[in-house]
N, C-alpha and C positions, 0 to 999 in steps of 0.2 A: 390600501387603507384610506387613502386620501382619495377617491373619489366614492368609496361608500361613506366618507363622512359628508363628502355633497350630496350625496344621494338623500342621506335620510341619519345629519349628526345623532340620532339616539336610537336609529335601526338595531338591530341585533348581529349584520353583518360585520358594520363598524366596530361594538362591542368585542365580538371576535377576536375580530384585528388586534383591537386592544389587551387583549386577553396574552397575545404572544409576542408584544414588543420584545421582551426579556430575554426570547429565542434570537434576538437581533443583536444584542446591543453586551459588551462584555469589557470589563475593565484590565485595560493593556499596561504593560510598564510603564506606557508615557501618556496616561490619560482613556478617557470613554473612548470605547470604538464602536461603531457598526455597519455590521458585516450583512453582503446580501442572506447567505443561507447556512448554514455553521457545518462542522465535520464533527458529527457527533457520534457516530457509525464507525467511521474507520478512525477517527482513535480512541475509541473505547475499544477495536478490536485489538488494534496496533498494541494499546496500552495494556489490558491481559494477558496477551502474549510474553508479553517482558515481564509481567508480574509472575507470569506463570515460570518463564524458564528461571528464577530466581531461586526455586523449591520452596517457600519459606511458606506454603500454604497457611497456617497455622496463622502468620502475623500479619497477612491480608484477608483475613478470609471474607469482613465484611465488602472491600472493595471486591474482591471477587462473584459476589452472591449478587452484590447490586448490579455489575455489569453485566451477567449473565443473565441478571433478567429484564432488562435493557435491551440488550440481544435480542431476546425474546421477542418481545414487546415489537423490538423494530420491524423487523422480518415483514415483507407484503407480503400479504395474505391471501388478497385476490387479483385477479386480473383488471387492467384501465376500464373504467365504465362505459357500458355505450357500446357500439361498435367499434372497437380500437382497431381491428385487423382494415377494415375497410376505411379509417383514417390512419392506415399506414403505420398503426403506433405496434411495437414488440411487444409480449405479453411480458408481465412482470410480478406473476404469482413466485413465491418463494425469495426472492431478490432482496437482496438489500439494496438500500437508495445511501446516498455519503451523508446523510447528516439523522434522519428520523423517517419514520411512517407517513408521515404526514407531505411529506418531500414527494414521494408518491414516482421521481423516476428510477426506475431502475440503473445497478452500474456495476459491472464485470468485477473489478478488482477488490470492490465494498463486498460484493456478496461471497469471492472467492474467501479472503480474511475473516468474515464476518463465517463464514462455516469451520475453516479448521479452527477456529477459534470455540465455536460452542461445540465442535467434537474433540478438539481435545478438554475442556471443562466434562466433556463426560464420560472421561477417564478418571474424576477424580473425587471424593464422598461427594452425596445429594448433601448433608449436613453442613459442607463449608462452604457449597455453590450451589446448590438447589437441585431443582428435578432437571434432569435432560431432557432435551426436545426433542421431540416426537419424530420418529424416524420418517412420518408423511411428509413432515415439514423439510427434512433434510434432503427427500427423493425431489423436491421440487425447488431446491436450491441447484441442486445437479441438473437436474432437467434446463434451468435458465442457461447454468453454466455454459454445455453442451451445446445450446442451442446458436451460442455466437463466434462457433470455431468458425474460421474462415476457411472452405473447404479444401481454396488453392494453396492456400500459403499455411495456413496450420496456426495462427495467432489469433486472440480472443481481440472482440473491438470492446466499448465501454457500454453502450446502451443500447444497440441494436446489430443485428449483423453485417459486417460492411459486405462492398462490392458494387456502390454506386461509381458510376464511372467520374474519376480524376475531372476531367473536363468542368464538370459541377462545380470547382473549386473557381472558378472563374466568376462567379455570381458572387464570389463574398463582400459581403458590405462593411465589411468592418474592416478599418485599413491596418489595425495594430492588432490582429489574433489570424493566426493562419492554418489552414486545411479546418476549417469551421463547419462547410458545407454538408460532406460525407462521413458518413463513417469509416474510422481506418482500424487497424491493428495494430496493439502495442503490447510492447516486452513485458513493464510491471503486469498485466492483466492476466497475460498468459501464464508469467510464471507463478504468480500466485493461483490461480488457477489449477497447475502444475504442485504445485504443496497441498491443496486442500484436496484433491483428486485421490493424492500420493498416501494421505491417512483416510480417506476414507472406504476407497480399496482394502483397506486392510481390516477395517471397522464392520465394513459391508459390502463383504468379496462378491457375492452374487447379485447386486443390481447395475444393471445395462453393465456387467462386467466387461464384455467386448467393447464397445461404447468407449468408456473410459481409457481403456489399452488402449485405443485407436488415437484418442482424444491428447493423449501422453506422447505417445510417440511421433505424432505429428507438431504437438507444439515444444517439442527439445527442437525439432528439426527446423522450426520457425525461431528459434529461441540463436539458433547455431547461426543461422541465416541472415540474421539481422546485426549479427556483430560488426561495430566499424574496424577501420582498418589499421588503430593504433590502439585493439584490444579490448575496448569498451564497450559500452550500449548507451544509444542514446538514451536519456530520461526523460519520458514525455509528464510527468506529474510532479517533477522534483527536480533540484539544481541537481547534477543534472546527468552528467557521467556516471560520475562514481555511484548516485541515487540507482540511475538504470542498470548498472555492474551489479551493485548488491541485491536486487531482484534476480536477476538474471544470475550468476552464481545460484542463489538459493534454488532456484525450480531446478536448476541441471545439477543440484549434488543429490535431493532428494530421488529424483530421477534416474539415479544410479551412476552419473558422470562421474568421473573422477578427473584427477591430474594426470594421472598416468594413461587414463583411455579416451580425454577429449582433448585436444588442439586448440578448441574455443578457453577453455579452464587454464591453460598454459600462458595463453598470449594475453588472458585479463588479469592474469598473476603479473605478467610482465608489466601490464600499464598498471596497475596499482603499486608496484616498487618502484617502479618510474614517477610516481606520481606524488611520494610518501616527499611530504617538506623535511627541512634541516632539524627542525623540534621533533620531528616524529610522529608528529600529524597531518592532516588532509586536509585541504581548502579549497574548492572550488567556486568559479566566477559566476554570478545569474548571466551573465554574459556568452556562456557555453550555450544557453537555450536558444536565443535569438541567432546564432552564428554556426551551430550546430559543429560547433570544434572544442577539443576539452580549453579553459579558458582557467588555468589557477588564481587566486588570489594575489591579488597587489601584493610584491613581498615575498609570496608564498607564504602568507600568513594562514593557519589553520583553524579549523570550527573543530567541536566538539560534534556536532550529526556527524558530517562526514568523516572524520575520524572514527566514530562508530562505524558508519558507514562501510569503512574499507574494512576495519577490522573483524565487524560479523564477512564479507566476502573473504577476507584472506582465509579464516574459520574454515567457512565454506569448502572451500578451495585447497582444505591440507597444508597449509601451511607449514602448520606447527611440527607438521613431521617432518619438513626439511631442513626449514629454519626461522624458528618461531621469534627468533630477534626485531624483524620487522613488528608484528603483532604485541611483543611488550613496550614496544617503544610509543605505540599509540596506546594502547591500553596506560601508561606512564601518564602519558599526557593526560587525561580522557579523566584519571584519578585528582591528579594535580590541578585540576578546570574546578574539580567541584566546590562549592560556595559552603560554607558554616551551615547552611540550613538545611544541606543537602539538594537545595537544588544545584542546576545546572545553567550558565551564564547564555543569555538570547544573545546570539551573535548576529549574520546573515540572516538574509530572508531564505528561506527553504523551499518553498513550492512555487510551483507553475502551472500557468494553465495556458494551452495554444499558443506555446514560443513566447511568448508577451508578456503577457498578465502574469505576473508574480503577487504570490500568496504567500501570507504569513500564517505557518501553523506553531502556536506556540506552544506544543508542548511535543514535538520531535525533541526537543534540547534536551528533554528528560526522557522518554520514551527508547531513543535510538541507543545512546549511553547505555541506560539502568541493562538493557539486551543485550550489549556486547559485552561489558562487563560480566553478564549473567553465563555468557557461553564462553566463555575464554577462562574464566573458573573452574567453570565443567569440563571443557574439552581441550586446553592449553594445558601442558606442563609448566607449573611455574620454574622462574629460572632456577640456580643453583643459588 
């Protein structure tokens, strides 16, 4: 903005600019913020989801219809202009980018949420969410999906297909963000990948049918493969463990894992009871990102996300049919957090970006909650 207002202060370029300060700048608990480019995408997908598992269609219907067609709207539609294959750039028809249209890069685990998201909305009246999107548009969501499995290893990367050689990470210029250079593969992508795959299979048994079975059972095996060695998955987008467990869970239960038929589902059971504080909630360090080792809170003191957190994976994971004690004791908590107004209290920072850069997404605090809440109603026996 500031050098097309030296260009030309009453150009039309400049105007522009001007035109979308608003998409920058948003008002925080502690005052104006502004932010490089917002996440407007993944949590409006994040956030219907949890509206949706809540059943109450009827008493959201307007936030349901707006995001849905938001959805819409977001979705690229065309491929980069120009020659993009011959400037090395991934195509990016059908994809969602993490904030809006206009954002323009495509990203593996935005577009994965961003479709089971408008295909389950079209499972439910056109009257309280609108029209469903167009099945071409959905073929070319799948299409991107696919096209960034990594062949060796079976993991989806975020914007293009990796496979550029490690050694490249040697050129990075930036001393505080690391593996910047290449593209890699990561757990959240795949497994969400791995869910919106999982319902649309079912939705739309016959496109690239084989494809998609190939694409499944390669990325459980990537999914298995990546577990560290005190049960977890690292979390490359989220503080940071437990963030990467609760993806991870989700693709390997949809996927038909169970407790009784995976080893991987056992031993991230084990590090979530192992990892449940005195209160009966879950807290982990941003400190786990950078160190790459689970890091608890000072204290062992607990959040609210990651107590959701663990409690959608225990979910997950059957819990409740062994012994669903662990899972009321954070759901306890998780209740007891919430504020008179219904929201939910900003604790920790929550996201990551490249081991480093921590991100504040502030409406996980509501988001993670209101969904664990929503399936532990559903699929928890309350106690006696």
């Amino acid at each position: 903005m500031l050098a097309c207002w030296v260009e030309d202060p009453n150009g039309i370029a400049f105007k522009k600019h001007l035109n979308r300060i608003a998409d920058y700048i948003w008002l925080g608990e502690d005052g104006m913020k502004v932010q490089t480019f917002g996440s407007q995408t993944w949590d409006t997908a994040l956030g219907l989801q949890a509206l949706m598992a809540c059943n109450i269609a009827d008493e959201v219907e307007s936030a349901l219809g707006k995001g849905h067609d938001y959805l819409k709207k977001a979705q690229i539609r065309d491929n980069p202009v120009g020659d993009y294959k011959g400037n090395f750039r991934h195509f990016s028809k059908g994809a969602w980018t993490f904030s809006d249209q206009d954002h323009g890069w495509q990203v593996s685990d935005c577009t994965a949420e961003g479709l089971k998201c408008v295909l389950q909305l079209s499972l439910m009246p056109p009257e309280i969410v609108g029209e469903k999107m167009e099945p071409e548009r959905l073929y070319d969501a799948v299409n991107f999906l696919l096209s960034l499995q990594d062949e060796k290893t079976g993991g989806l990367a975020v914007w293009e297909r990796a496979g550029a050689s490690l050694l490249l990470e040697w050129l990075n210029p930036v001393e505080f963000l690391e593996d910047l250079i290449v593209e890699h593969t990561y757990v959240e992508c795949t497994a969400s990948a791995i869910e919106a795959f999982m319902l649309f299979k079912k939705l739309y048994p016959h496109h690239r049918k084989k494809e998609i079975e190939n694409f499944i059972v390669k990325a459980v095996q990537y999914i298995e493969d990546e577990q560290t060695a005190d049960g977890s998955w690292y979390g490359n987008w989220g503080i940071c463990f437990i963030y990467g467990t609760c993806f991870a869970l989700g693709g390997l239960q949809v996927a038909g894992k169970t407790y009784n038929n995976c080893l991987a589902i056992r031993r991230a059971v084990d590090f979530l009871l192992n990892a449940q504080s005195d209160d009966g909630g879950w807290g982990e360090s941003y400190k786990s990102c950078p160190n790459k080792i689970y890091t608890p809170l000072e204290g062992k003191r607990s959040t609210v996300v990651h107590t959701a957190l663990a409690v959608l994976s225990l979910i997950s994971a059957g819990q409740a049919d062994r012994d669903p004690t662990p899972i009321h004791r954070g759901v306890k908590l998780l209740i007891n957090s919430q504020l008179e107004n219904g929201d939910f209290p900003q604790q920790e920072i929550m996201g990551v970006f490249m081991r480093n850069c921590m991100l504040h997404y502030a409406e996980y605090r509501n988001i993670f909650p209101l969904r664990a809440l929503a399936e532990y109603r559903k699929r928890v026996p309350l106690p006696n």
